[in-house]
PQR file with spaces between the fields and no chain letter, atoms N, CA, C, O and H, PARSE charges and radii, in Angstrom:
ATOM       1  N    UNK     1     131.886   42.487  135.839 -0.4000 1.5000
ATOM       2  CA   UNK     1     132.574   43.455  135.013 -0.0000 2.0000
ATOM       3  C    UNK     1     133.740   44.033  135.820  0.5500 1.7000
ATOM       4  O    UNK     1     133.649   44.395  136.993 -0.5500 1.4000
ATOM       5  N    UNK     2     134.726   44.075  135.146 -0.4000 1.5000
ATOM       6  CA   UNK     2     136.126   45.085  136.208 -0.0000 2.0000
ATOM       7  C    UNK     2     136.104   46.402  136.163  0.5500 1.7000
ATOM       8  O    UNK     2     135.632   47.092  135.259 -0.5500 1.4000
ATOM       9  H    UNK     2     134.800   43.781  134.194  0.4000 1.0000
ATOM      10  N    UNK     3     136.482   46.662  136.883 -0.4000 1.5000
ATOM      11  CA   UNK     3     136.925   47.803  137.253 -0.0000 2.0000
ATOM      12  C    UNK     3     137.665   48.716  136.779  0.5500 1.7000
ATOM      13  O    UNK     3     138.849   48.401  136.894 -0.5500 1.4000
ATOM      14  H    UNK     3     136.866   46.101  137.617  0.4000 1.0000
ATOM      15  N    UNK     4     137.494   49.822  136.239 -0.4000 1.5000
ATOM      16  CA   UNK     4     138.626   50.409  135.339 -0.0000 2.0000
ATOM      17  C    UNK     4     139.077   51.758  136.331  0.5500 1.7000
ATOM      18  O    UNK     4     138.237   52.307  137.044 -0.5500 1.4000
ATOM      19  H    UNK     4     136.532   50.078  136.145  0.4000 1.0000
ATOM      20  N    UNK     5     140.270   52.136  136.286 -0.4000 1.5000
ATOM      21  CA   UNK     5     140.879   52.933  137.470 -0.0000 2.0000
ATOM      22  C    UNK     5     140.585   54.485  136.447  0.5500 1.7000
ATOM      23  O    UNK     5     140.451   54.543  135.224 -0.5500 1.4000
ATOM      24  H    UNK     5     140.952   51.691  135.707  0.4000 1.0000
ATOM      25  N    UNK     6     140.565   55.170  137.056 -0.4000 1.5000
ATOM      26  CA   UNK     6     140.408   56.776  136.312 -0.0000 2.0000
ATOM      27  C    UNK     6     141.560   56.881  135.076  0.5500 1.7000
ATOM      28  O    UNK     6     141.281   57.241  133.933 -0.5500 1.4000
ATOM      29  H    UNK     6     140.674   55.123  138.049  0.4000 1.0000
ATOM      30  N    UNK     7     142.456   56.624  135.383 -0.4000 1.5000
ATOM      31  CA   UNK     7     144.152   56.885  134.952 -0.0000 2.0000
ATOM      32  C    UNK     7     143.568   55.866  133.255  0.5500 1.7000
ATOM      33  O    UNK     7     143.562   56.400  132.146 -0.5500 1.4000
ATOM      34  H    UNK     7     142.682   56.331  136.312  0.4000 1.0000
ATOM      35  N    UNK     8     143.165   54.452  133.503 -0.4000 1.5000
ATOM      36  CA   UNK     8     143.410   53.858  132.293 -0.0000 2.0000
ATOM      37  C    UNK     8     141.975   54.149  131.798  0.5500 1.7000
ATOM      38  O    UNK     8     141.961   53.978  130.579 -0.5500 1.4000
ATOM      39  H    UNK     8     143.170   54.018  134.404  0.4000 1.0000
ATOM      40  N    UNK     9     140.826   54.503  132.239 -0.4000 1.5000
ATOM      41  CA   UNK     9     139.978   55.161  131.623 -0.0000 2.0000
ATOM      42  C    UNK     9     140.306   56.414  130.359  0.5500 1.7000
ATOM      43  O    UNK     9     139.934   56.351  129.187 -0.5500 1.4000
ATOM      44  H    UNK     9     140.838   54.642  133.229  0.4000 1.0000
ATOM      45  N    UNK    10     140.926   57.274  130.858 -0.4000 1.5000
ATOM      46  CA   UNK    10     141.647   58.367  130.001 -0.0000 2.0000
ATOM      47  C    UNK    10     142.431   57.875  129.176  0.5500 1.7000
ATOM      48  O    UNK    10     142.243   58.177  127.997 -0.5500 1.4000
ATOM      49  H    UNK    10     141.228   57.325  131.810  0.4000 1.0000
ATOM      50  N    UNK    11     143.362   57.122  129.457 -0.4000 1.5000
ATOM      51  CA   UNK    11     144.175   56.657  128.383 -0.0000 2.0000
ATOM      52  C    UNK    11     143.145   55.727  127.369  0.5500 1.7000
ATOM      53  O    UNK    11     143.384   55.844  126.167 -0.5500 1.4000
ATOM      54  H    UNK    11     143.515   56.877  130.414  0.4000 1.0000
ATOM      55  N    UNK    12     142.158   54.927  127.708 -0.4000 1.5000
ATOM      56  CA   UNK    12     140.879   54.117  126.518 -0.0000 2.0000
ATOM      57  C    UNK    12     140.692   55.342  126.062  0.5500 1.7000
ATOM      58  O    UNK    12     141.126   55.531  124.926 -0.5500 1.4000
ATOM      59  H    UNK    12     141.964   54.832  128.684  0.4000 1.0000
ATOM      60  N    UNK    13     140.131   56.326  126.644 -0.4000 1.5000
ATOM      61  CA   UNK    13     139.331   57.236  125.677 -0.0000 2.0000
ATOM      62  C    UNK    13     139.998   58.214  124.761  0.5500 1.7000
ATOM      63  O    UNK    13     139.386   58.671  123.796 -0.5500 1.4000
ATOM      64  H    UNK    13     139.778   56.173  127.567  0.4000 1.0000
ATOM      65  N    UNK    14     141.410   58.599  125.070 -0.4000 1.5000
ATOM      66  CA   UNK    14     142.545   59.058  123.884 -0.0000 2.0000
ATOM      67  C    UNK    14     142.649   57.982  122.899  0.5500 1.7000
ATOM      68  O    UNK    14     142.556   58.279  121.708 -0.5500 1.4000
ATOM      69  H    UNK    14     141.907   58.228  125.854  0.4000 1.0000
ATOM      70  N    UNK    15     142.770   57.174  123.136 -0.4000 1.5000
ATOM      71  CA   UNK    15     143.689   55.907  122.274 -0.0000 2.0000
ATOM      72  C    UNK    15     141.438   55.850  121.835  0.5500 1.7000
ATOM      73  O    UNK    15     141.649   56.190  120.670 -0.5500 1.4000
ATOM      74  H    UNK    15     142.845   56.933  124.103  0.4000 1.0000
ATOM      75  N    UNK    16     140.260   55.747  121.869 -0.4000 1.5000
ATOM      76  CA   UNK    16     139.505   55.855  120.733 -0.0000 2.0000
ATOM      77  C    UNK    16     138.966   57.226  120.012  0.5500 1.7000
ATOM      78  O    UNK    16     138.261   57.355  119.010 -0.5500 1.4000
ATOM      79  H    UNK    16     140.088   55.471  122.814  0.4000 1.0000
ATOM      80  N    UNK    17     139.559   58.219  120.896 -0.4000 1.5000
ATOM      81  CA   UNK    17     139.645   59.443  120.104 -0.0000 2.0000
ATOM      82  C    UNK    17     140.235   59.321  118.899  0.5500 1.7000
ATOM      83  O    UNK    17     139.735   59.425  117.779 -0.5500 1.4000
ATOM      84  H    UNK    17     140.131   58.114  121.710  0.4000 1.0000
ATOM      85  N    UNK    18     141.704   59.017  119.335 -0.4000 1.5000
ATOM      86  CA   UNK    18     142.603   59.314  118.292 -0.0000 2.0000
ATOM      87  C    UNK    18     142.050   58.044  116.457  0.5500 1.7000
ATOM      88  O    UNK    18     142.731   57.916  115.440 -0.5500 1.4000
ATOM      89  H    UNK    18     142.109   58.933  120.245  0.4000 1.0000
ATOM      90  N    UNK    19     141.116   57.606  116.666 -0.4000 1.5000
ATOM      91  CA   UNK    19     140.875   56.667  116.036 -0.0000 2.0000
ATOM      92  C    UNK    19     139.904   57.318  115.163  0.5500 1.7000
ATOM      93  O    UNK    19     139.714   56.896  114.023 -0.5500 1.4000
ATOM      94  H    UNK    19     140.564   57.710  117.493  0.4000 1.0000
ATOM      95  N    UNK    20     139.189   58.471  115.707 -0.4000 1.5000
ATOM      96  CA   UNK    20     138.014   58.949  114.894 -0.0000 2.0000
ATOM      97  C    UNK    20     138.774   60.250  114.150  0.5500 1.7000
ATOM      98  O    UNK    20     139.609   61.096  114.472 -0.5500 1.4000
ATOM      99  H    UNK    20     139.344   58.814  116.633  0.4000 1.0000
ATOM     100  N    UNK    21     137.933   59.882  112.890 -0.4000 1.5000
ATOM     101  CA   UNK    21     138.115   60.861  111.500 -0.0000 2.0000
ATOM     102  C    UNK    21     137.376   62.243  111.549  0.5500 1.7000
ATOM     103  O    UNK    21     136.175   62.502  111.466 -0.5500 1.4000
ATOM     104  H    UNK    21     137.254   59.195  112.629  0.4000 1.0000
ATOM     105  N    UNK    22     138.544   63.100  111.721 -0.4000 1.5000
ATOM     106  CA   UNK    22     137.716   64.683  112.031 -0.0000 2.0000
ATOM     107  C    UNK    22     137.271   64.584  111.017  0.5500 1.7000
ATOM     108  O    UNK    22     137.517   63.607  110.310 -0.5500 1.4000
ATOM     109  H    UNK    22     139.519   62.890  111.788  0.4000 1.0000
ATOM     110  N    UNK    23     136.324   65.764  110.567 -0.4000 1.5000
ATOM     111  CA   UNK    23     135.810   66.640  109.173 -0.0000 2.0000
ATOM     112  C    UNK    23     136.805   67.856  108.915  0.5500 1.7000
ATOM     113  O    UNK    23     136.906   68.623  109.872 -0.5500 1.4000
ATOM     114  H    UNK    23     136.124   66.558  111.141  0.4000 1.0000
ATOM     115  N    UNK    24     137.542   68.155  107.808 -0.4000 1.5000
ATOM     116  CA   UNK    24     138.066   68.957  107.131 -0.0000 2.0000
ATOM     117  C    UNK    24     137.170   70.607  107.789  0.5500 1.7000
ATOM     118  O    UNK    24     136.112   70.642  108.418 -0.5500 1.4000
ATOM     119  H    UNK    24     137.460   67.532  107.030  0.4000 1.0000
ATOM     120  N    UNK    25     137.777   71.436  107.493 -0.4000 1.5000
ATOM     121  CA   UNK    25     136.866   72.954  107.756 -0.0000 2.0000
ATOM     122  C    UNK    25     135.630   72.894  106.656  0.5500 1.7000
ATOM     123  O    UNK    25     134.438   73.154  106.821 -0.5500 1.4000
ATOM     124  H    UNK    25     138.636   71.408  106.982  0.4000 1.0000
ATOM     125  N    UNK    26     136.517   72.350  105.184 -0.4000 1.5000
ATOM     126  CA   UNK    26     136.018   72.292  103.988 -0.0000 2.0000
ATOM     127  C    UNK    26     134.544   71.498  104.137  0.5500 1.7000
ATOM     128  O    UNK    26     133.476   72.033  103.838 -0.5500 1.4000
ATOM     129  H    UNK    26     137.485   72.139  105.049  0.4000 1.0000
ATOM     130  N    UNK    27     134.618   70.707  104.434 -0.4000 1.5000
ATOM     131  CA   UNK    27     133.492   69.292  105.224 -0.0000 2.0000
ATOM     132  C    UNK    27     132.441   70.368  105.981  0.5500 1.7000
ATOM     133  O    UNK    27     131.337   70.656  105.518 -0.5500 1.4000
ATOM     134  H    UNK    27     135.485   70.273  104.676  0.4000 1.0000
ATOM     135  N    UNK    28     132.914   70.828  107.050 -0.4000 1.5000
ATOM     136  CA   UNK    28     132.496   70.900  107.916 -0.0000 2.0000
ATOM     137  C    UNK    28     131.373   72.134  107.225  0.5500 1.7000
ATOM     138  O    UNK    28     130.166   72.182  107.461 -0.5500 1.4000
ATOM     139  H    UNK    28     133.811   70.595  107.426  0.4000 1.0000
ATOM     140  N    UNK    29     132.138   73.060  106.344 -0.4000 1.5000
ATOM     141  CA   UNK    29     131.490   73.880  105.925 -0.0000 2.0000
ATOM     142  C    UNK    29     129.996   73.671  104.731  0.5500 1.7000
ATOM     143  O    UNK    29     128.828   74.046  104.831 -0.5500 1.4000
ATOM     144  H    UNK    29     133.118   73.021  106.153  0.4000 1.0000
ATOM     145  N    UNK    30     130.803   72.832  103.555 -0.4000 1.5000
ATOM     146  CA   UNK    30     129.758   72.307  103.132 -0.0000 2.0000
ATOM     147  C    UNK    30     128.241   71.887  103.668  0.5500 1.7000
ATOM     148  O    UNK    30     127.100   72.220  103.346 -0.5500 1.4000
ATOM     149  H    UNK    30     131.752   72.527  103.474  0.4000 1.0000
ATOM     150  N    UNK    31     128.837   70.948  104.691 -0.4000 1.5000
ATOM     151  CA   UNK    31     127.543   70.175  105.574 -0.0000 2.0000
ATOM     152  C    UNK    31     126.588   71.033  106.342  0.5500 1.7000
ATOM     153  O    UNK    31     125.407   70.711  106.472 -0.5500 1.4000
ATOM     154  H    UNK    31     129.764   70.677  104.953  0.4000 1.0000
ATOM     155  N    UNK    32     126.996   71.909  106.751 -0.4000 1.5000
ATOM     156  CA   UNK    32     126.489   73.345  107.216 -0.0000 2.0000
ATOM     157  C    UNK    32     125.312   73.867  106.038  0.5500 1.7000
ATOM     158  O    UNK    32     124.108   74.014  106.248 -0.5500 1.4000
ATOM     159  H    UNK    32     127.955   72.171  106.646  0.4000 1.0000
ATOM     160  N    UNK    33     126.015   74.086  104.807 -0.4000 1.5000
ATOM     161  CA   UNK    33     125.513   74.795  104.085 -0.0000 2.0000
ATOM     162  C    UNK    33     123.812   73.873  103.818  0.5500 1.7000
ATOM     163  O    UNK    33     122.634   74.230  103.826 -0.5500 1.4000
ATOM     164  H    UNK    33     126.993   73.967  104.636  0.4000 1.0000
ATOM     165  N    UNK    34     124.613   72.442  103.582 -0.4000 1.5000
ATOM     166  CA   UNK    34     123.321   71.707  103.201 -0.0000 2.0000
ATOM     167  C    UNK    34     122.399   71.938  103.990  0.5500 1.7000
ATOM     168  O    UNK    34     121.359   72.538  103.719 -0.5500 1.4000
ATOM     169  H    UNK    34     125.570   72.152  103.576  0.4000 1.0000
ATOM     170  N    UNK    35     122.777   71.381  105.247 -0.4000 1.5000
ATOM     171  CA   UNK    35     121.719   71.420  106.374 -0.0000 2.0000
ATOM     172  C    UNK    35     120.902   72.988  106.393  0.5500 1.7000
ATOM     173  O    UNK    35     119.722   73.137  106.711 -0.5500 1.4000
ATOM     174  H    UNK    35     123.622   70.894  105.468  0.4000 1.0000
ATOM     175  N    UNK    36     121.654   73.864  106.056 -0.4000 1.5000
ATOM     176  CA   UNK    36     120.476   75.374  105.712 -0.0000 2.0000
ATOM     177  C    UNK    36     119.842   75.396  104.374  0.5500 1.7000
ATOM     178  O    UNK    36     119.113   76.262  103.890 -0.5500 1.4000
ATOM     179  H    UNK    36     122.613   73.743  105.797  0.4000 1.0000
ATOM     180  N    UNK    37     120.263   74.266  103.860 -0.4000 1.5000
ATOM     181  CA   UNK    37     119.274   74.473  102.294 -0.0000 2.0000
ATOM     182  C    UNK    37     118.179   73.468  102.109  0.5500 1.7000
ATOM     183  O    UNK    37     117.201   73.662  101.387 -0.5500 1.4000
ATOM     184  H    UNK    37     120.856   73.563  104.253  0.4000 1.0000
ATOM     185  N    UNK    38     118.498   71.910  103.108 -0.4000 1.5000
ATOM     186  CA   UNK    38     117.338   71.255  103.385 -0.0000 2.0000
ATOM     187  C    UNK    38     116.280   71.975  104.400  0.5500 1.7000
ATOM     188  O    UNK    38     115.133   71.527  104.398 -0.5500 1.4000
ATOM     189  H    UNK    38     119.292   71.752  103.695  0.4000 1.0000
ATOM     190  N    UNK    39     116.578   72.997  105.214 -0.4000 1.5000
ATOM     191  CA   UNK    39     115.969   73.081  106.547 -0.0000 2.0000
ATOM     192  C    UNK    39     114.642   74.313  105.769  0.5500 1.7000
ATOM     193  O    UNK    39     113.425   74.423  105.921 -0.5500 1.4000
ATOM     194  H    UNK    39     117.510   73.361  105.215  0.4000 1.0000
ATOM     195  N    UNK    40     115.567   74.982  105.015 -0.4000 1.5000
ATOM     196  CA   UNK    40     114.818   75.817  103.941 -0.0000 2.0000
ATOM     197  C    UNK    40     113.818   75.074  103.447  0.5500 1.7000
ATOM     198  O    UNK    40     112.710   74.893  103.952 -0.5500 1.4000
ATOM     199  H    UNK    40     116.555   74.893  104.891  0.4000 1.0000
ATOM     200  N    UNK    41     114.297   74.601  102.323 -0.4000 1.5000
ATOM     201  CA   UNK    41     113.516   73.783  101.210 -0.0000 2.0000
ATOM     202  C    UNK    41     112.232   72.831  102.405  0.5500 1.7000
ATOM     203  O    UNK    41     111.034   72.922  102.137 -0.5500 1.4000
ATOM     204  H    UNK    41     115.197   74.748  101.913  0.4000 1.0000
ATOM     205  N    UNK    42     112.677   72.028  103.591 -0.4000 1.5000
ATOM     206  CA   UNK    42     111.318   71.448  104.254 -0.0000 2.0000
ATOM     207  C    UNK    42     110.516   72.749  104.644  0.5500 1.7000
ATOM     208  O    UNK    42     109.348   72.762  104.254 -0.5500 1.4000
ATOM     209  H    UNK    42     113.650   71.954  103.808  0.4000 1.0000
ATOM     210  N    UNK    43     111.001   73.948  105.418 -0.4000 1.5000
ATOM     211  CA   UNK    43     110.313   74.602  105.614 -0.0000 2.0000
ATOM     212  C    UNK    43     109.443   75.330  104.458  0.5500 1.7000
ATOM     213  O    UNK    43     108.237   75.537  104.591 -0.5500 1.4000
ATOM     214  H    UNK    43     111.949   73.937  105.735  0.4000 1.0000
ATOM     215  N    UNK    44     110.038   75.624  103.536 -0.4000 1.5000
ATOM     216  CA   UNK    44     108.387   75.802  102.460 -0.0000 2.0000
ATOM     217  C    UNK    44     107.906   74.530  102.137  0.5500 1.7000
ATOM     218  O    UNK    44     106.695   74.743  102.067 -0.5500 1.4000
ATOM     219  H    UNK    44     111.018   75.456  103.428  0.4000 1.0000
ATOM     220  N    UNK    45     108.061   73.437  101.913 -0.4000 1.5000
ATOM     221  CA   UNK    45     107.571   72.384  101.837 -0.0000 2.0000
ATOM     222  C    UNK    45     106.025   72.333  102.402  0.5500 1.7000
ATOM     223  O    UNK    45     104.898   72.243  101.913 -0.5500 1.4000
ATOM     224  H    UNK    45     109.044   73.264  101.970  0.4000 1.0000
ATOM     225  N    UNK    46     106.876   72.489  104.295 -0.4000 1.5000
ATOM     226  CA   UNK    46     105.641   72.802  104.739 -0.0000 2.0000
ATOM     227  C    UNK    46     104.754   73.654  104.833  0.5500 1.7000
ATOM     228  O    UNK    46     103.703   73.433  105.435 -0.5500 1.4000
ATOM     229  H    UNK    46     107.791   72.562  104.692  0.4000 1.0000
ATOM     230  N    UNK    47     104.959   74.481  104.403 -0.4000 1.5000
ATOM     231  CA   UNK    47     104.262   76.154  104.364 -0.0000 2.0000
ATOM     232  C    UNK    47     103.290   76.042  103.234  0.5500 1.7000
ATOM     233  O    UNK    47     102.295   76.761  103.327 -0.5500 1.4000
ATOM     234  H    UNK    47     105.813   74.660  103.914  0.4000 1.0000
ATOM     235  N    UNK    48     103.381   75.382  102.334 -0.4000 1.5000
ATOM     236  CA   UNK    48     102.842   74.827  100.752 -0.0000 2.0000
ATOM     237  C    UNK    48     101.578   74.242  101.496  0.5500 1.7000
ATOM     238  O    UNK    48     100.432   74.690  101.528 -0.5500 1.4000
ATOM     239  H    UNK    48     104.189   74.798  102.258  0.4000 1.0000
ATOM     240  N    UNK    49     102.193   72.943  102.173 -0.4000 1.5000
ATOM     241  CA   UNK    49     101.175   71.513  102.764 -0.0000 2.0000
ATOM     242  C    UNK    49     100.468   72.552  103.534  0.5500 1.7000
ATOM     243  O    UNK    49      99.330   72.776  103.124 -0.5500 1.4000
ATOM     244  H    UNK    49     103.124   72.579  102.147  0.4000 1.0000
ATOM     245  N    UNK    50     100.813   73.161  104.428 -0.4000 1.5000
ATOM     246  CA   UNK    50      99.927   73.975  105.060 -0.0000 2.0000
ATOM     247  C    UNK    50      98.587   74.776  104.397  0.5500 1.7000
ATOM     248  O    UNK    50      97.416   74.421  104.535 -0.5500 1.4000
ATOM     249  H    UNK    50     101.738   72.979  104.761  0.4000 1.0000
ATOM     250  N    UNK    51      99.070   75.943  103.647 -0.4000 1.5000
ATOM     251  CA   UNK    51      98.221   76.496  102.992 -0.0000 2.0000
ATOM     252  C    UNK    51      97.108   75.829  102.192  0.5500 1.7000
ATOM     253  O    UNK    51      95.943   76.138  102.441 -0.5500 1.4000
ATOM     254  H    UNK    51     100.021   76.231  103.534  0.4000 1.0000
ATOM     255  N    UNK    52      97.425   74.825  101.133 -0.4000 1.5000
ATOM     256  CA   UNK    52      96.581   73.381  100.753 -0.0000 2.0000
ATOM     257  C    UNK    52      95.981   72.631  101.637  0.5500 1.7000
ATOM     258  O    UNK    52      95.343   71.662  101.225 -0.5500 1.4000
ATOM     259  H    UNK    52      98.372   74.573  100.931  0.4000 1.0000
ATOM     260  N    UNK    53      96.037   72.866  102.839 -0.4000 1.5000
ATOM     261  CA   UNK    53      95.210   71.934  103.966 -0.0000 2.0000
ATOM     262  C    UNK    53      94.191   72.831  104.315  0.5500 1.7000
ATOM     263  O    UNK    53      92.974   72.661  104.378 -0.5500 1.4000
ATOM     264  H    UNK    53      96.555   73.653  103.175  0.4000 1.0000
ATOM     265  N    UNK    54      94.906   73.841  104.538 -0.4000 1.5000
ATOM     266  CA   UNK    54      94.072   75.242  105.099 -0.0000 2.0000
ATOM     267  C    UNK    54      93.028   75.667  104.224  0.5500 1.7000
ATOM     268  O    UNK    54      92.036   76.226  104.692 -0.5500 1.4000
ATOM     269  H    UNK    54      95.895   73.979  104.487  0.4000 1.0000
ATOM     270  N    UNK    55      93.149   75.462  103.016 -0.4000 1.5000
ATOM     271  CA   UNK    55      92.129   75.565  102.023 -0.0000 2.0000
ATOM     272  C    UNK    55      91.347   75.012  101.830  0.5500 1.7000
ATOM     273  O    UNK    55      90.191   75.419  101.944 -0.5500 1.4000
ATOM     274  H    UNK    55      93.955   75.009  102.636  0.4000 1.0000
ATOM     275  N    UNK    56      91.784   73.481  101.340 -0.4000 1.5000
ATOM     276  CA   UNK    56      91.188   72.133  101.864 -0.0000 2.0000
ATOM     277  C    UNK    56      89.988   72.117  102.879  0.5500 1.7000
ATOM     278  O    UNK    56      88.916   71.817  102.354 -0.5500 1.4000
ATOM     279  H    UNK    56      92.723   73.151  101.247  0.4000 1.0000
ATOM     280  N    UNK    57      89.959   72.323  103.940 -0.4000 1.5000
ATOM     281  CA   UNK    57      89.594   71.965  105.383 -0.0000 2.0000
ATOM     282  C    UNK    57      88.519   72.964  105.248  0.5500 1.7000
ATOM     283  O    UNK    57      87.334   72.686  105.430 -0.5500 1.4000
ATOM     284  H    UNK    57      90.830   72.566  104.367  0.4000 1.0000
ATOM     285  N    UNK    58      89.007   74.265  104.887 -0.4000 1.5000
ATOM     286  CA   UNK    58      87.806   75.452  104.588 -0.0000 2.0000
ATOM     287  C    UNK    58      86.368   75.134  103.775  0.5500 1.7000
ATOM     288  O    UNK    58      85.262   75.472  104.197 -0.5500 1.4000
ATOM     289  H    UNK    58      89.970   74.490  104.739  0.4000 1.0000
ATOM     290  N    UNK    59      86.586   74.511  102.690 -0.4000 1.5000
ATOM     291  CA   UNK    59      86.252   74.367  101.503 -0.0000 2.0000
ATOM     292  C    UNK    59      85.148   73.254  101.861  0.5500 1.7000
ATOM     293  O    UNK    59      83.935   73.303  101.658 -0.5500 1.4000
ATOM     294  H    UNK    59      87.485   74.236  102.347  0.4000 1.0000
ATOM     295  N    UNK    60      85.881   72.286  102.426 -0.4000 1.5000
ATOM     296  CA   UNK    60      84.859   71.112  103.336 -0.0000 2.0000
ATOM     297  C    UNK    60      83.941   71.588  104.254  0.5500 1.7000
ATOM     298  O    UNK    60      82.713   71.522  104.182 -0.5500 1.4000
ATOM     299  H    UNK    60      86.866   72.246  102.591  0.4000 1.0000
ATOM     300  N    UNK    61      84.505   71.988  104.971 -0.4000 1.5000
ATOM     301  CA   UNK    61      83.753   72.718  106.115 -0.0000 2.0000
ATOM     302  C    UNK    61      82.127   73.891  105.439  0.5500 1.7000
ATOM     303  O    UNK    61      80.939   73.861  105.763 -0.5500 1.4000
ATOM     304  H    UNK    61      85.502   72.041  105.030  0.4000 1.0000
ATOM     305  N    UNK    62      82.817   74.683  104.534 -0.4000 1.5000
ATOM     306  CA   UNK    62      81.819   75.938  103.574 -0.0000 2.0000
ATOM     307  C    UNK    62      82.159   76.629  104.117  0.5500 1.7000
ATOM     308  O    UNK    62      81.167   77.097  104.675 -0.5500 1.4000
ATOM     309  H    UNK    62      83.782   74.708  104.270  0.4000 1.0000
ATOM     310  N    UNK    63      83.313   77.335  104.546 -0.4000 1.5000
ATOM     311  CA   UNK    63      83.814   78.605  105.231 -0.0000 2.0000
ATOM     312  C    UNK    63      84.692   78.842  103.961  0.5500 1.7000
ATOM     313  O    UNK    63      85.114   79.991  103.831 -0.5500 1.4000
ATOM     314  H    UNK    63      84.119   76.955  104.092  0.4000 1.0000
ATOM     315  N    UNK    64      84.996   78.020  103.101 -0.4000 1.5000
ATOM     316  CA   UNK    64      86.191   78.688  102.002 -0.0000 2.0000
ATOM     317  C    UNK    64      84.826   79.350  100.601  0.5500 1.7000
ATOM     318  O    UNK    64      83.604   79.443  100.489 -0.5500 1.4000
ATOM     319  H    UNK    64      84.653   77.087  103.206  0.4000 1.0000
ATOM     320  N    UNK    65      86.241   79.694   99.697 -0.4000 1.5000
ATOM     321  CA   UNK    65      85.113   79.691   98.266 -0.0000 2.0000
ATOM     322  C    UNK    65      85.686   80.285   97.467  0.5500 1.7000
ATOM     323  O    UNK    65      85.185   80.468   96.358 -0.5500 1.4000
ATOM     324  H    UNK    65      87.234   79.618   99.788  0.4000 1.0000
């Protein structure tokens, strides 16, 4: 493999910077939002599965009723 000198290292990594597609503020904001409305929505998800297990498990056991 060769050798790449510091100098043309920097210049590869501008020249594949410049190649990648920012996100808009607009983007950026949206995606945000989702990610707090999935993170929500799994977290009662699990809070649901929880409580139904917790009941579950009781119920088997004869500690529920």
């Amino acid at each position: 493999m060769a050798k790449t000198s510091p100098f043309e290292f920097v210049q590869q990594v501008r020249r594949e910077t410049s190649k990648v597609t920012w996100p808009t503020r607009k983007e950026t904001g949206v995606t945000t939002l989702m990610v707090f409305i999935m993170v929500a929505l799994a977290s009662v998800f699990f809070a649901v599965v929880d409580v139904v297990l917790q009941f579950g498990i009781g119920f088997l056991l004869g500690a529920g009723g």
